[in-house]
N, C-alpha and C positions, 0 to 999 in steps of 0.2 A: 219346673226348669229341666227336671231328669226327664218327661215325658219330652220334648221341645228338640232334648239332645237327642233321644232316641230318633226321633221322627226327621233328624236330619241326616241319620246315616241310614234311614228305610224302615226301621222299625216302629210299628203302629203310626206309619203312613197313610194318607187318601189311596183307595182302592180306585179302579176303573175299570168298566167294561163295555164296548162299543156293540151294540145291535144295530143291525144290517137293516133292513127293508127285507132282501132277499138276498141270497149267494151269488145270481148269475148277472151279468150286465153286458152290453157291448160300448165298444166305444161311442165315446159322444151324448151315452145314458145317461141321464141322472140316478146320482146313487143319492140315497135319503135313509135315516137311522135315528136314531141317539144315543150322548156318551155316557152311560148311569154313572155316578159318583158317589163313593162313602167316604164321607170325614174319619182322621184317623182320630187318634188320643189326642191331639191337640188344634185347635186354632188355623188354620193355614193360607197363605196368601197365594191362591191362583193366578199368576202372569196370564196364561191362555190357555187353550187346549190348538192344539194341532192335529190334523189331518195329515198323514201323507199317502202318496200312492207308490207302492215300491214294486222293483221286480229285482230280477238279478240276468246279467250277462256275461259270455266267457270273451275271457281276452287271453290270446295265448302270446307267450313270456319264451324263452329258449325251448322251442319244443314243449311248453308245457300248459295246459290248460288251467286259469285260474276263473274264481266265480266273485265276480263283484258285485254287488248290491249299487242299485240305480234307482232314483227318485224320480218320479216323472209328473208329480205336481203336489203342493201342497198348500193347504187352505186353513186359515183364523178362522175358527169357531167361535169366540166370546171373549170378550172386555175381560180383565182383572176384574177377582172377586173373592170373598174370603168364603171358606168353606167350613164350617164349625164342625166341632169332635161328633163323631157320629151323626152329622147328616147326610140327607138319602136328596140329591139331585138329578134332575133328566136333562141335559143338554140335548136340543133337535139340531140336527144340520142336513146338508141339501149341496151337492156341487157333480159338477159333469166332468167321467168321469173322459179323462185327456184322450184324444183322437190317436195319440200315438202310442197308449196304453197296447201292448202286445196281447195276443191271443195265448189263451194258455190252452193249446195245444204242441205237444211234445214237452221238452221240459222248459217252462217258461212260466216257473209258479208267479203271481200278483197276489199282494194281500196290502189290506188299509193298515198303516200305521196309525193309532192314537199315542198323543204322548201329552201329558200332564204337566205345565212348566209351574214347577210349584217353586218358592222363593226358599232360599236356605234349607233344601233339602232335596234328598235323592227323586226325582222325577219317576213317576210309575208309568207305564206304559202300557198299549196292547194290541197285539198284531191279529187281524183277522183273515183267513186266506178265501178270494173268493174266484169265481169262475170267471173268465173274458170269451166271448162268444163272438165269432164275426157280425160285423154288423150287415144291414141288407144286402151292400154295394158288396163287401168280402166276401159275401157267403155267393152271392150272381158268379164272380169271378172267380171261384174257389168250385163253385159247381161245374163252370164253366172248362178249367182244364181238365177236371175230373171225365167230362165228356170228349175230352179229346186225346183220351186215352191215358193219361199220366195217373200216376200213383202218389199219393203224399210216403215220401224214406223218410225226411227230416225234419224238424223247426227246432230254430236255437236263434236267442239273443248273443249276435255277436257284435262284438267293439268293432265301430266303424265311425270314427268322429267327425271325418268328412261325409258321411253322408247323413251320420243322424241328427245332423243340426242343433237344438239346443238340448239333444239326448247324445250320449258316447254312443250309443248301440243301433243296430239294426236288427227287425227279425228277421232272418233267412227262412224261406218256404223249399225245401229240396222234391223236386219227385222226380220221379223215373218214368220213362216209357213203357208200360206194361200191354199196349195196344193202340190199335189206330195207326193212322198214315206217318208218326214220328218213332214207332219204335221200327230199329234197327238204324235207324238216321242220328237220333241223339244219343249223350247218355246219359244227361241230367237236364232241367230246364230247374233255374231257383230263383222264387219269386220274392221281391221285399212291397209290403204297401207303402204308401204315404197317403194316407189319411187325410184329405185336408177337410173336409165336412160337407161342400157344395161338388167336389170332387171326387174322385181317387185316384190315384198315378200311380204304377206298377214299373218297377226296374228289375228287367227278365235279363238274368243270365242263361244264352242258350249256350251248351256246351256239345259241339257238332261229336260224333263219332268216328273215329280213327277210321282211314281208308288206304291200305296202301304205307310205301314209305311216306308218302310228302304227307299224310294225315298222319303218322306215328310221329314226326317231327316236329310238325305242327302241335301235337297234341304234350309234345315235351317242351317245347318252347311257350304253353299255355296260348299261343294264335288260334286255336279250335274254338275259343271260346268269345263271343259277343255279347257287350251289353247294349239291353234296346230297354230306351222310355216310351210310356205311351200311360197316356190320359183319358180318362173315362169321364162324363159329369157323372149326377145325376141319374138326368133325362135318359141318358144313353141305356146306364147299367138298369133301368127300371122296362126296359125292352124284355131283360131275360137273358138266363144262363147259355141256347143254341144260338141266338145275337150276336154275345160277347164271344162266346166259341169261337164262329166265325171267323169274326175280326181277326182271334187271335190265332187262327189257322193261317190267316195269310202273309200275319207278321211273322210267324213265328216261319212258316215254310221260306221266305227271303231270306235268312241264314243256317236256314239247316241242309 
């Protein structure tokens, strides 16, 4: 009975530990692993194990930046099942990992939550942090403005609930003109994806470069700056990075 009470406030609880397949994924991957399990000192009644995918994004408050933790999918691994004192179990599971999973480039750590819903007692847990890599279509279009001169300055998960749909956040892509026919014309271009999996759609904020009073004004009043949509399938983005370049030379030259 004294181990039972122990085991309900943490003490000589079930342990867990989640192995990965590998660390790195892109959206859309299947990530695949298992959950090891050890029985504590006593007896214990498993509800489920859970899966989540977390990240974190800033929402800024009076001037102030705050960092929120955001779930962006979460998966049932296995039925109820009792776990006896000191046994040694492998839960497998297998799920894809969500299309609007962010890139963890800049700061935009992702790591799998495991969590143990164990009955009458403190639930164990365990966080694993892993890498998010552009997928084929990002990494075309990512090369792409790379070649058309710009520079990546930033990426952050920021709160934007109107446009992240059934996420609070967006990731923001910043870069700068560092060469080619847009520097000195802009001075920022920031790109957000939208992932849809047979697609991808990009919403570019061009931000033109002050000219003059009427661009000093313009550029105080935020009129300097244009948002353009534009949709890619596939088919398109499997053309290649100087294709999508292109393309996006001639959008992007009609407000700059």
């Amino acid at each position: 009975m004294f181990n039972r009470f122990l085991a309900s406030i943490g003490i000589g609880n079930a342990k867990i530990d989640t192995v990965l397949e590998k660390s790195r994924y892109s959206p859309g991957e299947e990530v695949r692993g298992v959950v090891r399990m050890q029985g504590g000192s006593v007896a214990q009644q498993v509800e489920t194990i859970e899966l989540s995918v977390m990240t974190e994004y800033i929402r800024e408050t009076d001037d102030h930046k705050h960092r929120h933790h955001a779930e962006i999918g979460r998966y049932h691994v296995t039925r109820p099942f009792t776990l006896q004192p000191n046994e040694r179990q492998e839960v497998p599971f297998s799920f894809l990992l969500p299309n609007e999973t962010p890139l963890t480039i800049g700061r935009a750590p992702v790591w799998i939550k495991t969590e143990l819903e164990v009955r009458n007692a403190v639930d164990p847990s365990d966080n694993d942090r892993i890498e998010v890599a552009p997928s084929q279509g990002q990494h075309t279009v990512l090369e792409a403005i790379s070649r058309l001169g710009f520079r990546l300055r930033e990426a952050e998960c920021q709160y934007a609930s109107r446009l992240g749909g059934r996420l609070p956040f967006v990731q923001e892509f910043e870069f700068v003109p560092s060469g080619g026919q847009f520097r000195g014309r802009l001075d920022e271009l920031e790109l957000t994806f939208f992932n849809r999996g047979h697609e991808l759609e990009l919403l570019l904020q061009v931000d033109r470069k002050a000219r003059g009073f009427g661009g000093w004004l313009a550029e105080a009043m935020d009129a300097d700056e244009t948002f353009v949509r534009v949709t890619f399938s596939n088919a398109q983005l499997s053309a290649g990075p100087d294709a999508i370049a292109h393309q996006l030379a001639d959008l992007i030259a009609r407000y700059s």
